[in-house]
C-alpha positions as a printed Julia matrix, in Angstrom:
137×3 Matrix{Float64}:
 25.67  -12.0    -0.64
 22.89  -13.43   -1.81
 19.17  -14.43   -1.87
 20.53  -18.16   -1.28
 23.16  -17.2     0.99
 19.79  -15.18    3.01
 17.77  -18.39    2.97
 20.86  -20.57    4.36
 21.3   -18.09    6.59
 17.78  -17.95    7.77
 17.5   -22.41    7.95
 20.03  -21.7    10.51
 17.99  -19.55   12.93
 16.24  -20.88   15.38
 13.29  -18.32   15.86
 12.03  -15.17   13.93
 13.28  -12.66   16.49
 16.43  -13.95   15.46
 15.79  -13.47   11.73
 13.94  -10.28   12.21
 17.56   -9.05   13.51
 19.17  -10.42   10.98
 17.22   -8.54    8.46
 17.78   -5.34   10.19
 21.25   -6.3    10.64
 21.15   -6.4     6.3
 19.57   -3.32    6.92
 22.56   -1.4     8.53
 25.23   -3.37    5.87
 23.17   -1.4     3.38
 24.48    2.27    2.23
 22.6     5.34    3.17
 21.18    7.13   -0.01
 22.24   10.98    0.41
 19.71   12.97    1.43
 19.86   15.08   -1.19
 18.5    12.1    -3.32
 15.86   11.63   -0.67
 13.15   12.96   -3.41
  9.67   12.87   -4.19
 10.76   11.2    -7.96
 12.53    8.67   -5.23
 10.01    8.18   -2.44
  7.64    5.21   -3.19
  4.66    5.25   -2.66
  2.34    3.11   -0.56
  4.5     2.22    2.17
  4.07    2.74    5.78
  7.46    3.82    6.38
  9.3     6.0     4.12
 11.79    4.08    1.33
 13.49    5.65   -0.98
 14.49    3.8    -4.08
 17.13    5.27   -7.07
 17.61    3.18  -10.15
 21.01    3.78  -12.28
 21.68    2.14  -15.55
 25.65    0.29  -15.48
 27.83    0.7   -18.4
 28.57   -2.28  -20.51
 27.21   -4.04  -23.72
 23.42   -4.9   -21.98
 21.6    -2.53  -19.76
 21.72   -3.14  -16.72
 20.03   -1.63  -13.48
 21.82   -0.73   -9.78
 19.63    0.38   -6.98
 20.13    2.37   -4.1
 17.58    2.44   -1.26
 17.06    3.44    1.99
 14.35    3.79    4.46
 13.53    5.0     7.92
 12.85    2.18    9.7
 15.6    -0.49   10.35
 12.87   -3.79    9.53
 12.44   -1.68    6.56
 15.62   -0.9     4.99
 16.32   -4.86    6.18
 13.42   -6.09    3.65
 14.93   -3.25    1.06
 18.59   -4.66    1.41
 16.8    -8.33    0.58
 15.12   -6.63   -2.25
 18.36   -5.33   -3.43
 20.11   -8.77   -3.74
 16.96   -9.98   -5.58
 17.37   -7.06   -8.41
 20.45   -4.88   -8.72
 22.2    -5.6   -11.38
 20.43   -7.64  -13.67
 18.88   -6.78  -16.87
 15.47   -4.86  -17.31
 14.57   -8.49  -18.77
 15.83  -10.67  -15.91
 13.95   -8.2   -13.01
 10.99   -9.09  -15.07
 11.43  -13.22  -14.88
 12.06  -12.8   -11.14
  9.12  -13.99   -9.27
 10.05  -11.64   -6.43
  6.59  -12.54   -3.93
  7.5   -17.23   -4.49
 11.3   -15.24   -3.45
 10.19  -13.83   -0.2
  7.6   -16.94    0.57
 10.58  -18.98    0.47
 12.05  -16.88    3.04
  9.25  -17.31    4.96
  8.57  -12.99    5.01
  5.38  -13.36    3.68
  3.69  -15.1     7.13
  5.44  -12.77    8.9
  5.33   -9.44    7.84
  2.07   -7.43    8.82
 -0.4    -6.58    6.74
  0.64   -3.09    5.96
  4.43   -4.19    5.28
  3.59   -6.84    3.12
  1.29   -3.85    1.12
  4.75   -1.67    1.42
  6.78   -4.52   -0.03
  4.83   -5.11   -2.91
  4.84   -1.33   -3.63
  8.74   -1.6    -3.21
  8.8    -4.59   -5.88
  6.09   -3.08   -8.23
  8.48    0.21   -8.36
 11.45   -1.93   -9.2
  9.53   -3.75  -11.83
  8.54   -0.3   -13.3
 11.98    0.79  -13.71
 12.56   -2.24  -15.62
  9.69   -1.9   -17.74
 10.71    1.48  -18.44
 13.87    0.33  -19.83
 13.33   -2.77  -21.27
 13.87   -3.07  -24.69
């Protein structure tokens, strides 16, 4: 799945109870990380809820970067699954060019989300964007 395939998905919902369950129902479709990975190095910071998020480099001629996530609250690991299709695995370059906040407002999230999610989402996105700073070469 992707981004797109979210945003068709979402045109054909009538109502944002409906697409809040959708995004928790992303959510579930996402693996748990381990709790043993559950770590400080992996907890970001800033969020309301707790989200975990563990960045893995793939094998192959360009770096590229995986994430696993997971939170503790099911609207939350929903926004972190969305997050997921917008960056795992691309390059450290490509996370960079993604304009992850015009993503979201296209989705509509960004009038709907309150004020201390939206603060958590951008803390989920600027830790993903570190990663690929990290690493970009």
């Amino acid at each position: 799945m992707s981004v797109e395939d979210i945003r068709e998905d979402f045109e054909f919902l009538e109502d944002w109870e409906q697409r809040y369950q959708y995004i928790i129902d992303l959510g579930k479709n996402l693996d748990a990380l381990p709790d043993e990975r559950k770590t400080e190095e992996t907890l970001v910071e800033g969020c309301q809820s707790q989200v975990w998020i563990e960045t893995t480099e793939l094998e192959g001629e360009e770096t590229r970067l995986a994430f696993r996530a997971d939170s503790d609250a099911h609207i939350v690991k929903g926004l972190v699954a969305v997050l997921m299709e917008l960056f795992s695995g691309k390059t450290p370059k490509e996370i960079l060019a993604v304009d992850a906040r015009a993503e979201l407002e296209a989705l509509g999230l960004e009038d709907h989300l309150s004020p201390t999610r939206k603060t958590g989402l951008i803390a989920m996105i600027d830790r993903i964007r570190n990663e690929a700073l990290i690493r970009d070469t």
